[in-house]
PDB file of N, CA, C and O in Angstrom:
ATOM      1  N   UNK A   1     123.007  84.811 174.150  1.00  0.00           N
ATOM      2  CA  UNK A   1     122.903  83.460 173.616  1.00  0.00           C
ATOM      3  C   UNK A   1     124.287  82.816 173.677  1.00  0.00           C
ATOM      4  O   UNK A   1     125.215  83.439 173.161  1.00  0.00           O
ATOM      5  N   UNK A   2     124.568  81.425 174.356  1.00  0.00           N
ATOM      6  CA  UNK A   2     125.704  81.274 174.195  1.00  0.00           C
ATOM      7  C   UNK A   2     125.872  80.635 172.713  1.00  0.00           C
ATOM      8  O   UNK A   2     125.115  80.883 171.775  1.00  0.00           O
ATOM      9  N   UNK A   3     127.285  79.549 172.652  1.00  0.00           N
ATOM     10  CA  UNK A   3     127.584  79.465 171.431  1.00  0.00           C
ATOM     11  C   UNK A   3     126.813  77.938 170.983  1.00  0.00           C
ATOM     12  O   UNK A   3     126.674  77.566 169.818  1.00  0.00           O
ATOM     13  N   UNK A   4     126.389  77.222 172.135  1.00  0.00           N
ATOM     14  CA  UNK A   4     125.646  75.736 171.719  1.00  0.00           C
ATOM     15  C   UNK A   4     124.794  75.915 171.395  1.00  0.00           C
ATOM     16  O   UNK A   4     124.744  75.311 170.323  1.00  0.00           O
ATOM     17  N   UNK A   5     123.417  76.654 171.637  1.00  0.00           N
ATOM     18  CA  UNK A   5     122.640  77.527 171.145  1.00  0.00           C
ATOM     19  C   UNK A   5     122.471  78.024 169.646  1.00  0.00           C
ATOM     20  O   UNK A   5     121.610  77.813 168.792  1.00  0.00           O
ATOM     21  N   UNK A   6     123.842  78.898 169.677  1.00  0.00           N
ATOM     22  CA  UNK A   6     123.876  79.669 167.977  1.00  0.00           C
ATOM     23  C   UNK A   6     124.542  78.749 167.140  1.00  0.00           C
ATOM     24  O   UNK A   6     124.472  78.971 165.931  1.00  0.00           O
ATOM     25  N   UNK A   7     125.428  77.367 167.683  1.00  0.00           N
ATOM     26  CA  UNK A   7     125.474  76.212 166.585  1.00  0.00           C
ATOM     27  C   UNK A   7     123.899  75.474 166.462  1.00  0.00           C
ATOM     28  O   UNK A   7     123.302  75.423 165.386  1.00  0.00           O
ATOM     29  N   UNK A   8     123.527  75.103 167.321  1.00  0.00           N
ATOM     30  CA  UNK A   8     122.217  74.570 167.186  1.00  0.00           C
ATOM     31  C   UNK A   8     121.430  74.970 166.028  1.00  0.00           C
ATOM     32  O   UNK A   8     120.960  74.213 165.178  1.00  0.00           O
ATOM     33  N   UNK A   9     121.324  76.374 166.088  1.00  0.00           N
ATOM     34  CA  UNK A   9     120.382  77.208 165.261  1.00  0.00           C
ATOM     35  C   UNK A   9     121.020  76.773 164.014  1.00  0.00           C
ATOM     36  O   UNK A   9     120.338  76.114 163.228  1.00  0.00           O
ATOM     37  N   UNK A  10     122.278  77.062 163.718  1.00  0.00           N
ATOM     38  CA  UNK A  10     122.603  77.268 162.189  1.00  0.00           C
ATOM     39  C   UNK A  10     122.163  76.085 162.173  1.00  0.00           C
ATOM     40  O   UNK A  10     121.022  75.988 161.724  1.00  0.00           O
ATOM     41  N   UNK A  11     122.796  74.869 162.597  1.00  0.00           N
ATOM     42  CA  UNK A  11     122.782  73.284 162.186  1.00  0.00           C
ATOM     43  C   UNK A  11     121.223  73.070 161.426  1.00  0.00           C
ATOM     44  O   UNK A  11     120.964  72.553 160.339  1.00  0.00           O
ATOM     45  N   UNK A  12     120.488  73.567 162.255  1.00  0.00           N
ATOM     46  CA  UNK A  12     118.916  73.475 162.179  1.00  0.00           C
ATOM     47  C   UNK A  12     118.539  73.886 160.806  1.00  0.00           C
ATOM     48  O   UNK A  12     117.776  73.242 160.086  1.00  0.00           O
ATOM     49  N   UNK A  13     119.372  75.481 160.352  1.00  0.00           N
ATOM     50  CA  UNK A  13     118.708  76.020 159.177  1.00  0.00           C
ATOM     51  C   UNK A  13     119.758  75.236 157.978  1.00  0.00           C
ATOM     52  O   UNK A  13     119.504  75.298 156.775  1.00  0.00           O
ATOM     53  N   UNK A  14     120.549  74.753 158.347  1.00  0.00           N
ATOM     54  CA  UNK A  14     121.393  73.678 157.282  1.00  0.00           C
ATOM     55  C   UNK A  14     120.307  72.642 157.020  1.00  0.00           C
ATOM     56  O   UNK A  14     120.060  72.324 155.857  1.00  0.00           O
ATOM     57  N   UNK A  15     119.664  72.114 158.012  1.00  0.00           N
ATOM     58  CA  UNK A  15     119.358  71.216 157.893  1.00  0.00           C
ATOM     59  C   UNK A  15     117.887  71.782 157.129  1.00  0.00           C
ATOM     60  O   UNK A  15     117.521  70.965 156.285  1.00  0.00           O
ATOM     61  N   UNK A  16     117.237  72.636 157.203  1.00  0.00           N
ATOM     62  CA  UNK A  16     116.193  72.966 156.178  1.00  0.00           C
ATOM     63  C   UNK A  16     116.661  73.321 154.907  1.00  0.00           C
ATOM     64  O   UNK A  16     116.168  72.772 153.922  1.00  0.00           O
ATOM     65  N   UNK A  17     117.694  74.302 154.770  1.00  0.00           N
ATOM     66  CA  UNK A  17     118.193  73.973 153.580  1.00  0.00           C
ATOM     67  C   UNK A  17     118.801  72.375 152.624  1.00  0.00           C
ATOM     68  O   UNK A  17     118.970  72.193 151.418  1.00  0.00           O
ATOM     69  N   UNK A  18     118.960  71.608 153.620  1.00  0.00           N
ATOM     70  CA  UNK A  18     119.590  70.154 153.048  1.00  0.00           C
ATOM     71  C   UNK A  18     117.901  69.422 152.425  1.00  0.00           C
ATOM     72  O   UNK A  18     117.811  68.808 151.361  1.00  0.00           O
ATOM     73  N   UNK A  19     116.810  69.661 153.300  1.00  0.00           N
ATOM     74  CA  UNK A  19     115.536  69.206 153.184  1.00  0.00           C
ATOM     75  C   UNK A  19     114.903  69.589 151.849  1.00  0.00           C
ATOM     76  O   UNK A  19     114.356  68.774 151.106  1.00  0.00           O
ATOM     77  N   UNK A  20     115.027  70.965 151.592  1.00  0.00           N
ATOM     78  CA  UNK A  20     114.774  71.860 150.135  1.00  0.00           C
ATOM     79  C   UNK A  20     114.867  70.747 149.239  1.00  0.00           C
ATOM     80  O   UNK A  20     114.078  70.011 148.646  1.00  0.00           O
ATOM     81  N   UNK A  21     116.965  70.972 149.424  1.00  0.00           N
ATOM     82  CA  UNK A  21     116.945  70.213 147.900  1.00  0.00           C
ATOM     83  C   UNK A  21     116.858  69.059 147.314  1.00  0.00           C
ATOM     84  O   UNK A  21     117.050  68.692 146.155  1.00  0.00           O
ATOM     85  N   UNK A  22     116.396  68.296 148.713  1.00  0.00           N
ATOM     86  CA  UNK A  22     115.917  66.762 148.412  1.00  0.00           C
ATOM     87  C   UNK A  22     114.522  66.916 148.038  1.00  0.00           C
ATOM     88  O   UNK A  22     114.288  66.563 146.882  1.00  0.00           O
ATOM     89  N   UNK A  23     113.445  67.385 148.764  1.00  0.00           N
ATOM     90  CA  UNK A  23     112.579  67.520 148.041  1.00  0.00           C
ATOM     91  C   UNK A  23     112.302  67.978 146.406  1.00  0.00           C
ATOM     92  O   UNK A  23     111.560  67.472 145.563  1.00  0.00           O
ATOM     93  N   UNK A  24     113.331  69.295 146.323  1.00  0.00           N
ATOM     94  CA  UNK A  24     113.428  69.667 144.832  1.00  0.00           C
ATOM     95  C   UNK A  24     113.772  68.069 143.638  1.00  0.00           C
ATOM     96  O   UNK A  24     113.389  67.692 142.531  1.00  0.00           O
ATOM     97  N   UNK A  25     114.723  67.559 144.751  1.00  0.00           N
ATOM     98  CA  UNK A  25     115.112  66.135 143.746  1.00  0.00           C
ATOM     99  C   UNK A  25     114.003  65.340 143.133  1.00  0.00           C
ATOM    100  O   UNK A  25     114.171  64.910 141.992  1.00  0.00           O
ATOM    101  N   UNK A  26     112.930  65.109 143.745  1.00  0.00           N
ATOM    102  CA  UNK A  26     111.906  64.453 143.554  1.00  0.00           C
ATOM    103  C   UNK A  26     111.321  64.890 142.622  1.00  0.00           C
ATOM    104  O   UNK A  26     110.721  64.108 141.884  1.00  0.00           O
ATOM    105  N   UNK A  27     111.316  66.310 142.363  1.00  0.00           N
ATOM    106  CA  UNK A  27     110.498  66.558 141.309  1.00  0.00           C
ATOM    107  C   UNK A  27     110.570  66.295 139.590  1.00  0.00           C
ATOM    108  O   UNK A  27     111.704  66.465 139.143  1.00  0.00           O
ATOM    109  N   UNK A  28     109.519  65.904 138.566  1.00  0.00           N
ATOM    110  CA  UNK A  28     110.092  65.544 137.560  1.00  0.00           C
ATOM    111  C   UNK A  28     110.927  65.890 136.685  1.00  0.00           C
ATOM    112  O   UNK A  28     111.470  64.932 136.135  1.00  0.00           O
ATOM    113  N   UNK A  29     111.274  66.992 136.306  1.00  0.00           N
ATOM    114  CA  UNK A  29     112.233  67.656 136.067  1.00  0.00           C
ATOM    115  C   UNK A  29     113.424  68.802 137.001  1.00  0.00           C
ATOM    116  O   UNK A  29     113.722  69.956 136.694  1.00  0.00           O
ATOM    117  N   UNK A  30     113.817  68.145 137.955  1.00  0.00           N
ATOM    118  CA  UNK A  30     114.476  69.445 139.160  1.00  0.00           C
ATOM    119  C   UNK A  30     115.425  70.255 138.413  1.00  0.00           C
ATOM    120  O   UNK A  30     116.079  69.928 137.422  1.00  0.00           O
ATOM    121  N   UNK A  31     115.395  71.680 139.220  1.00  0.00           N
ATOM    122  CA  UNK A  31     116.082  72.782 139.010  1.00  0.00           C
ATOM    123  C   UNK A  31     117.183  72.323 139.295  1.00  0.00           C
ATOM    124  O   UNK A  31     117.134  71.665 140.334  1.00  0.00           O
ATOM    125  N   UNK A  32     118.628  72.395 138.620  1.00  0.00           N
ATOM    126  CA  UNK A  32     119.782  71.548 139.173  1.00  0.00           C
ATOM    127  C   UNK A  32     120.865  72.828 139.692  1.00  0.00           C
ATOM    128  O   UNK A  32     121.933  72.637 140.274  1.00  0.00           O
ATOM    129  N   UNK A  33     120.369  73.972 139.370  1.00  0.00           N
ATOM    130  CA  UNK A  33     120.826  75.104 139.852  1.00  0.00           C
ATOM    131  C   UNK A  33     119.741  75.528 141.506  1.00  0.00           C
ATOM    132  O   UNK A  33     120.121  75.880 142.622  1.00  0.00           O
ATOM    133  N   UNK A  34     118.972  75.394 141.202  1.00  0.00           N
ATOM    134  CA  UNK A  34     118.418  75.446 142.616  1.00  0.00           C
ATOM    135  C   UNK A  34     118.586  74.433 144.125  1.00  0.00           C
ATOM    136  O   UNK A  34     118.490  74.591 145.342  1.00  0.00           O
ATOM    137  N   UNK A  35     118.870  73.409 143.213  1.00  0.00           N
ATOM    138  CA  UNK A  35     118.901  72.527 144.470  1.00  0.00           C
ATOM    139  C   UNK A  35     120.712  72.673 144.715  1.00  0.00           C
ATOM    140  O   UNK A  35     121.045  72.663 145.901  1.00  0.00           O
ATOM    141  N   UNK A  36     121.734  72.789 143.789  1.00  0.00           N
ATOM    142  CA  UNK A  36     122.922  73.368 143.869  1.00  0.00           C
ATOM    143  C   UNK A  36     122.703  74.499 144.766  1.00  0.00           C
ATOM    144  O   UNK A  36     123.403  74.193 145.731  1.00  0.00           O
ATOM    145  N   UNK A  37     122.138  75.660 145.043  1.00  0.00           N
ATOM    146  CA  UNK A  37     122.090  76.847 145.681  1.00  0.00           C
ATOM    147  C   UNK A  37     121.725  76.225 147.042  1.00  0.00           C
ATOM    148  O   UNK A  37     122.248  76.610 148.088  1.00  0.00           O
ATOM    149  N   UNK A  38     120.953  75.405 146.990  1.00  0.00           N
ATOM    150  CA  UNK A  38     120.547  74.842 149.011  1.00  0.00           C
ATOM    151  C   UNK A  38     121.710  73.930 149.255  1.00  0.00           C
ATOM    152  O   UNK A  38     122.231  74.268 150.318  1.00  0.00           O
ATOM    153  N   UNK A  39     122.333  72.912 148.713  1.00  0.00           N
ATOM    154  CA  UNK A  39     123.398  72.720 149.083  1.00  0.00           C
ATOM    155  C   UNK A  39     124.592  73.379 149.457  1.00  0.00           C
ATOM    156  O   UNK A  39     125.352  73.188 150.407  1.00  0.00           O
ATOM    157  N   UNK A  40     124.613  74.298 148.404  1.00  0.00           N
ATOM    158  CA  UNK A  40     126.117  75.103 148.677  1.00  0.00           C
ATOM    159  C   UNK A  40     125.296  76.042 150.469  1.00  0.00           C
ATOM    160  O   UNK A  40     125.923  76.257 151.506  1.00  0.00           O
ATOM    161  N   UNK A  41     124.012  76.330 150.227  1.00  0.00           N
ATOM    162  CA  UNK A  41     123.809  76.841 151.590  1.00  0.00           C
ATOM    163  C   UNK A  41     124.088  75.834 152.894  1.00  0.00           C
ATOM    164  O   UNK A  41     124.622  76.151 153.957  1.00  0.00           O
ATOM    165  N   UNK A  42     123.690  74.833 152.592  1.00  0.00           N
ATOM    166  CA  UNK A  42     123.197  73.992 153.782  1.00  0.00           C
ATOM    167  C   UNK A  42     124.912  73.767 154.371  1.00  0.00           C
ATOM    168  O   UNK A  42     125.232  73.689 155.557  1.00  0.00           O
ATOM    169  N   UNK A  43     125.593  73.715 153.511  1.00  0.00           N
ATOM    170  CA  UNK A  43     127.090  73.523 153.756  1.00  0.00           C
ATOM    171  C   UNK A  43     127.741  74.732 154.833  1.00  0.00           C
ATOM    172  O   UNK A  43     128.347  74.507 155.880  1.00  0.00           O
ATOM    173  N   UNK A  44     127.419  76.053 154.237  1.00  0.00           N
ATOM    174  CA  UNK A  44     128.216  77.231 154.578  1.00  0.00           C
ATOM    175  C   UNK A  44     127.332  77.388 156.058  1.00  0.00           C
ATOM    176  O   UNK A  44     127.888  77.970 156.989  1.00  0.00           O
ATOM    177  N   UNK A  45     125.860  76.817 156.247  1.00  0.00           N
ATOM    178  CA  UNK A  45     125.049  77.332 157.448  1.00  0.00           C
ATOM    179  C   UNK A  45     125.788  76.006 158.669  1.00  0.00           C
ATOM    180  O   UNK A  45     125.750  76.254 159.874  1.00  0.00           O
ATOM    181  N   UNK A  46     126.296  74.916 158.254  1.00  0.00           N
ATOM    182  CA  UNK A  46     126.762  73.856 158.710  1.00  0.00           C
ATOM    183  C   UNK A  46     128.011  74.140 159.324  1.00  0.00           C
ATOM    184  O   UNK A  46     128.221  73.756 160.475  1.00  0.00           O
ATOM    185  N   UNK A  47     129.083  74.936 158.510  1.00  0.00           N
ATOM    186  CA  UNK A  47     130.231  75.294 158.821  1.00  0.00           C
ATOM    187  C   UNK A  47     130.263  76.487 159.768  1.00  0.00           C
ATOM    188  O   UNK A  47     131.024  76.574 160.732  1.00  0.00           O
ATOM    189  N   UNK A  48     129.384  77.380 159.409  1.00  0.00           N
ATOM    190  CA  UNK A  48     128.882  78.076 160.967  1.00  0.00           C
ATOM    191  C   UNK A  48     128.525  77.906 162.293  1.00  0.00           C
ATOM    192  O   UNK A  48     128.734  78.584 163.299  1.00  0.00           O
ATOM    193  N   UNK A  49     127.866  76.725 162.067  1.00  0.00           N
ATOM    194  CA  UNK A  49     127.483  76.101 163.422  1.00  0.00           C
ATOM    195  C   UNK A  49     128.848  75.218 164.140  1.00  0.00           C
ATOM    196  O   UNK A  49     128.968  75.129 165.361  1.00  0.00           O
ATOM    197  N   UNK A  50     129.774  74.632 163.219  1.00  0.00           N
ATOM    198  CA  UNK A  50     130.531  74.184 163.431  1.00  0.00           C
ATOM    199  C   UNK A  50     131.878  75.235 164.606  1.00  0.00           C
ATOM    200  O   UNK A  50     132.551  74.855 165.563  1.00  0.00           O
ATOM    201  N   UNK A  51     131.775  76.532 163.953  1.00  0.00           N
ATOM    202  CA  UNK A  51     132.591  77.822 164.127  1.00  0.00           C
ATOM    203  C   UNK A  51     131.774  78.273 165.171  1.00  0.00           C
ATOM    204  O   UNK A  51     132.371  78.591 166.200  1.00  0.00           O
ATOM    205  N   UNK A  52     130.606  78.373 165.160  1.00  0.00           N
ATOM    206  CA  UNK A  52     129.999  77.976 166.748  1.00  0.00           C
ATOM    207  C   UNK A  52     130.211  77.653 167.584  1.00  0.00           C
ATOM    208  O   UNK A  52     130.724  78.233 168.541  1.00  0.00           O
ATOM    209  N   UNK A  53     129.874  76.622 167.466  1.00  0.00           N
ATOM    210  CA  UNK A  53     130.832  75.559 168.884  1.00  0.00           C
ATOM    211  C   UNK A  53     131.820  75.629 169.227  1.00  0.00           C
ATOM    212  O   UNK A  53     132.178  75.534 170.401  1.00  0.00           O
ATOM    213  N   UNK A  54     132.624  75.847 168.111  1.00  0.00           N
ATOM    214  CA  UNK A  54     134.023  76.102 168.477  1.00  0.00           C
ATOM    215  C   UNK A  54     134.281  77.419 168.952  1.00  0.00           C
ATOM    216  O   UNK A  54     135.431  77.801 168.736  1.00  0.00           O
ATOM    217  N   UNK A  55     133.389  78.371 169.650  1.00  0.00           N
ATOM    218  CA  UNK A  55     133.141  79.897 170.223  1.00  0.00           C
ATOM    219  C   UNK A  55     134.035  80.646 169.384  1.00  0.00           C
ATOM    220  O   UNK A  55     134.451  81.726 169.802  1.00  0.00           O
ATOM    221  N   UNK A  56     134.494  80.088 167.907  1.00  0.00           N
ATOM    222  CA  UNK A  56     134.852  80.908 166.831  1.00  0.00           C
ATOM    223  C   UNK A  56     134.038  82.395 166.884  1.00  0.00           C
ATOM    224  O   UNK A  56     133.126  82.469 167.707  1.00  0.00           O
ATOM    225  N   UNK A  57     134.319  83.555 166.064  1.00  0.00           N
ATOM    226  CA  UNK A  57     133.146  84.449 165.805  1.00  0.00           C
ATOM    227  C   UNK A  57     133.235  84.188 164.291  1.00  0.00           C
ATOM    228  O   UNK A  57     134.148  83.497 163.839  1.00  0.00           O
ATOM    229  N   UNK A  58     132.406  84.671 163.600  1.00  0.00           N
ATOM    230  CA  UNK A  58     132.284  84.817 162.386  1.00  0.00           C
ATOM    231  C   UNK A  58     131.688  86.343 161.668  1.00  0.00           C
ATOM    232  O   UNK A  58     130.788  86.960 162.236  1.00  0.00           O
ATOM    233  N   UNK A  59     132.238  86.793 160.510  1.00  0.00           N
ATOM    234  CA  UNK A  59     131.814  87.916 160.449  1.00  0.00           C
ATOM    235  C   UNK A  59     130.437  87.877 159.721  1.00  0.00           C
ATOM    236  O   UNK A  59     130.305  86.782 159.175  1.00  0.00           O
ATOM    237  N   UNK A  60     129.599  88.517 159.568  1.00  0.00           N
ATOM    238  CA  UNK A  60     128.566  88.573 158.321  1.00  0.00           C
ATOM    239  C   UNK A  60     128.701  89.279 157.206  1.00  0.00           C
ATOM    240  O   UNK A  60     128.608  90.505 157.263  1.00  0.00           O
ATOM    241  N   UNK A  61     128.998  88.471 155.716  1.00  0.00           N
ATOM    242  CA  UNK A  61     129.449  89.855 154.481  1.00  0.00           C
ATOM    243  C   UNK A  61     128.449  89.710 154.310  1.00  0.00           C
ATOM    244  O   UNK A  61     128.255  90.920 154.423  1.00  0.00           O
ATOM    245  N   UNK A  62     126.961  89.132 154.014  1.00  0.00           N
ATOM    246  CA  UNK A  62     126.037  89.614 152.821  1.00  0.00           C
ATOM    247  C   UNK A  62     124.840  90.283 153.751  1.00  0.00           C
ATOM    248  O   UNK A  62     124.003  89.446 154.088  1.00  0.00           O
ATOM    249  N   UNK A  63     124.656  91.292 154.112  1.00  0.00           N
ATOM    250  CA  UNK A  63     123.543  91.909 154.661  1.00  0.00           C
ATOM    251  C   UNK A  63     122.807  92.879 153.538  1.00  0.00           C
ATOM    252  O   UNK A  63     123.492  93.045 152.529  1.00  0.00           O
ATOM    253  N   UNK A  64     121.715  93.446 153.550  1.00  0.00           N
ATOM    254  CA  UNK A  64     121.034  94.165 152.621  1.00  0.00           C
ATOM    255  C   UNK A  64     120.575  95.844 152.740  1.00  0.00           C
ATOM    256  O   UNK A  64     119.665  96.519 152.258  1.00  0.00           O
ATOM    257  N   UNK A  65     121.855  96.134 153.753  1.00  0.00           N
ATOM    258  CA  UNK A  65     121.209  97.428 153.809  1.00  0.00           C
ATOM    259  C   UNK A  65     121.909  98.069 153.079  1.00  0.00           C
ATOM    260  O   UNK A  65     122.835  97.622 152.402  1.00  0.00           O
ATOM    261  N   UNK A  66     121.248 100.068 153.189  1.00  0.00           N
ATOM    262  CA  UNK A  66     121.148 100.669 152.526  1.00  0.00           C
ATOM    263  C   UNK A  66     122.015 101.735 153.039  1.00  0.00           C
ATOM    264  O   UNK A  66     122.156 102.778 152.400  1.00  0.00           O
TER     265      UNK A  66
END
């Protein structure tokens, strides 16, 4: 995969995360910690894509194995 590609992608999942917490906004009482958590994501998945393009690498810290 090159790197326009793997910015593309992140940009994309920023951009579902940015979608979340507008929708969350709408609701009558919103989670203000939840829609805080898709922002702070939509930001860090944004700045990846950015480090992307720029054929930066980036490392991955939060994985879940065992």
């Amino acid at each position: 995969m090159d790197y326009k590609d793997l910015a593309k992608k992140w940009f994309n999942k920023g951009n579902n995360d940015l979608t979340a917490g507008k929708y969350l906004l709408s609701m009558p009482k919103p989670p203000a910690d939840t829609i805080c958590f898709h922002g702070q994501q939509a930001v860090e998945k944004y700045l990846k894509s950015f480090l992307a393009l720029q054929g930066r690498e980036f490392q991955e810290f939060m994985t879940l194995k065992r």
